[in-house]
N, C-alpha and C positions, 0 to 999 in steps of 0.2 A: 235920903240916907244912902250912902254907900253902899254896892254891895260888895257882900266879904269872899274873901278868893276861897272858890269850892276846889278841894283839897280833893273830893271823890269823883272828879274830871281826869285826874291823874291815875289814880286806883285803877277807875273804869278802863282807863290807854292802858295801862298794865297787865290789867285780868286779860284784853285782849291780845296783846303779843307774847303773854307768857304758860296760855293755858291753853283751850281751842283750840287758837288757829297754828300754834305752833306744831301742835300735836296733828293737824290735816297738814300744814305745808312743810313743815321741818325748819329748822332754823332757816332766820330771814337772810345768811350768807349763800346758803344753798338755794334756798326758794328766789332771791333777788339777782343771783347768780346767772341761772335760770332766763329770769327776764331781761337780766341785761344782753343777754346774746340773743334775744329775741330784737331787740330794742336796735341793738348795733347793726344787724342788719336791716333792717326797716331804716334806719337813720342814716348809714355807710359811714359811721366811725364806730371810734369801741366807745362801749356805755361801758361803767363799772355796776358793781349791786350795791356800793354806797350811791352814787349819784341814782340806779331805781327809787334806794329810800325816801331822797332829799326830792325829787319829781315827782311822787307818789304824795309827800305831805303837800306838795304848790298845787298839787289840784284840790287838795283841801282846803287851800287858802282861799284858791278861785269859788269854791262853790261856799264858801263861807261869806264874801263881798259881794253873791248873787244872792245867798239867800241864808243867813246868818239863825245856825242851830247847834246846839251842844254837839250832835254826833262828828258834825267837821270838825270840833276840836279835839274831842277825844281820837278823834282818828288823823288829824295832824300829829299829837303829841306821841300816839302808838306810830307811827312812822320816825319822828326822831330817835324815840326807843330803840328800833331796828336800825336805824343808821347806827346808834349806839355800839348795836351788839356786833356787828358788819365792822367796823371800824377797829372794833377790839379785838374781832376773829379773822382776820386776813393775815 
């Protein structure tokens, strides 16, 4: 039997970029903002805090083909989210 796509994988990425963690880091343009000038100097180009976003979910991806669990997906898809929101607020 197939299984059937879990709709509360998405809920879960949500509750977490829209309630908690948002409330400790502040929106993910500020908070990935942040890291990106972290980032750009460690790296010697400019990061933006959409590309944090989109780098933050590929490690999701990596530890998901290393060892494949719900939480790397809900925390991939709460990272596109925050690209989302980054993307819409710049």
């Amino acid at each position: 039997m197939k299984a059937k796509i879990d709709k509360t994988i998405t809920e879960d990425a949500y509750d977490l970029v829209s309630t908690d963690r948002n409330l400790d880091y502040g929106h993910p343009l500020d908070d990935f903002t942040k890291t990106a000038k972290f980032w750009s100097v460690v790296l010697d180009t400019e990061v933006t805090a959409a590309q944090v976003a989109l780098c933050l979910s590929l490690v999701k991806y990596s530890r998901e083909l290393n060892k494949p669990k719900r939480d790397n997906i809900v925390d991939a898809i709460g990272y596109l989210l925050t690209y989302d929101a980054v993307i819409h607020s710049e």
